[in-house]
C-alpha positions as CSV (number, residue, x, y, z in Angstrom):
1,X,0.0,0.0,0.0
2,X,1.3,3.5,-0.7
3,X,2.0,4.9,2.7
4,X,1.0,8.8,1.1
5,X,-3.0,6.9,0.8
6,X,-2.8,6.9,4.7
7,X,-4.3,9.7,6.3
8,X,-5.7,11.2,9.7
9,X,-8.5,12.9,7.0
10,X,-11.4,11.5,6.1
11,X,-10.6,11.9,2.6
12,X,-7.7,11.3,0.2
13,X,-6.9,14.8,-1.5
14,X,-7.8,14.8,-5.8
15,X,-9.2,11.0,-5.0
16,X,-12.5,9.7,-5.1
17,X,-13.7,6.9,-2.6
18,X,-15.6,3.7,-4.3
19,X,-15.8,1.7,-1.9
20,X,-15.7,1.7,2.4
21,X,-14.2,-1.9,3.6
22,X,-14.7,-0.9,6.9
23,X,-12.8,-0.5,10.3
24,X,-9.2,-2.0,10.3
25,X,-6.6,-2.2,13.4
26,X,-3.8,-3.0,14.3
27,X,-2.8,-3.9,17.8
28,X,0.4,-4.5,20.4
29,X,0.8,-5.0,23.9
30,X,4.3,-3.9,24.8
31,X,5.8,-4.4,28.6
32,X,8.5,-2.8,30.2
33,X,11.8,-4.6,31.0
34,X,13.4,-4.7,34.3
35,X,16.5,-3.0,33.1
36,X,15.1,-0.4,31.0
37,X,12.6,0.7,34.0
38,X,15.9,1.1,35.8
39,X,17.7,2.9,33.7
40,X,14.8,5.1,33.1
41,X,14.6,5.5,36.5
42,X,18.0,7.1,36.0
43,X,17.4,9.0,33.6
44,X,14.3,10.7,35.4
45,X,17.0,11.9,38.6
46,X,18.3,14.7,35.6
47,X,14.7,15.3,34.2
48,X,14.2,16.4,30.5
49,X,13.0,13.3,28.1
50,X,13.4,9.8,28.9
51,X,14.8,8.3,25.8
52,X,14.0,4.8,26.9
53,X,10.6,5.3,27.0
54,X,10.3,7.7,23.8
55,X,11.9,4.8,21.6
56,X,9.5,2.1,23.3
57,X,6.1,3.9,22.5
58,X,7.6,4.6,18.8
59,X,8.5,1.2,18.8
60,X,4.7,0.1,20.2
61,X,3.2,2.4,17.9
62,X,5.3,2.2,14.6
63,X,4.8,-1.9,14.9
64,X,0.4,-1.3,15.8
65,X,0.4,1.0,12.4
66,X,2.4,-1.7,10.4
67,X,-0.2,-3.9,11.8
68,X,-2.9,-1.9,10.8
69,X,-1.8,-1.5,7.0
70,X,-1.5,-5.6,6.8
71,X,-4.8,-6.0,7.8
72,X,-6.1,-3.1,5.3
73,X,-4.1,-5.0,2.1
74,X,-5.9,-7.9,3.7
75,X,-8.4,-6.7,2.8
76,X,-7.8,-5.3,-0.8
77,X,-7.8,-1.6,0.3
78,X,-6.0,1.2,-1.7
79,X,-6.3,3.8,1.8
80,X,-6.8,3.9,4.9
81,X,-8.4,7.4,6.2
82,X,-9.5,8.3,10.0
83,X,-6.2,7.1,11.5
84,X,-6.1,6.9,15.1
85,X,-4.0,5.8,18.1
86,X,-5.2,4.8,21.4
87,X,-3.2,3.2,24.3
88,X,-4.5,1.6,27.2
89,X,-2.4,0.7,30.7
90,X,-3.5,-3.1,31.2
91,X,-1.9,-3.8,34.2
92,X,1.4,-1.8,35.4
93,X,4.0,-1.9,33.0
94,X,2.0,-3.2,30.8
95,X,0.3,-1.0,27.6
96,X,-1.6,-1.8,24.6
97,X,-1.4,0.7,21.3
98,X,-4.1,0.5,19.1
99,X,-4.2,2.2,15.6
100,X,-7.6,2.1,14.1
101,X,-9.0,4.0,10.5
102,X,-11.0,2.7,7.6
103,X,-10.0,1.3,4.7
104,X,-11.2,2.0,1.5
105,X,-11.3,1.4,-2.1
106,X,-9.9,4.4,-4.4
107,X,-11.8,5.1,-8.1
């Protein structure tokens, strides 16, 4: 799938939607290690970003969108519009990312 037919719109600029194939998703549940919540933990004693954590909800959400886009080619889509991201603490430590939109068939 082109990547530049993914969108947070609900519409693909100069295209024309034929088809809606309906909600698609993608979805990872991603814990924290005992080593990087320590070093973390270090990293909060100076303040300012904690790296660790940055690259591990990239990481969560980067893999929930690839995720997403299988499941739209799945199912024959040329788009996906509407993309969100949610992420839910399961338990401590312990979050799911979701990325949701539609997919869609392009004239």
């Amino acid at each position: 799938m082109d990547h530049s037919n993914i969108t947070t719109s609900f519409d693909i600029a100069g295209r024309n939607i034929a088809r809606n194939l309906g909600v698609v998703r993608g979805i990872i549940v991603r814990s924290r290690s005992i080593v990087g919540t320590f070093a973390a933990g270090l990293q909060t004693i100076f303040g300012g970003n904690i790296t660790l954590y940055s690259q591990l909800c990239e990481k969560a959400r980067s893999d929930a969108y690839e995720l997403m886009v299988a499941h739209a080619e799945q199912l024959g889509a040329d788009a996906i519009i509407g993309v969100r991201y949610d992420a839910t603490e399961i338990m401590s430590g312990v979050s799911e990312v979701l990325c949701y939109g539609t997919a869609v068939k392009l004239e």
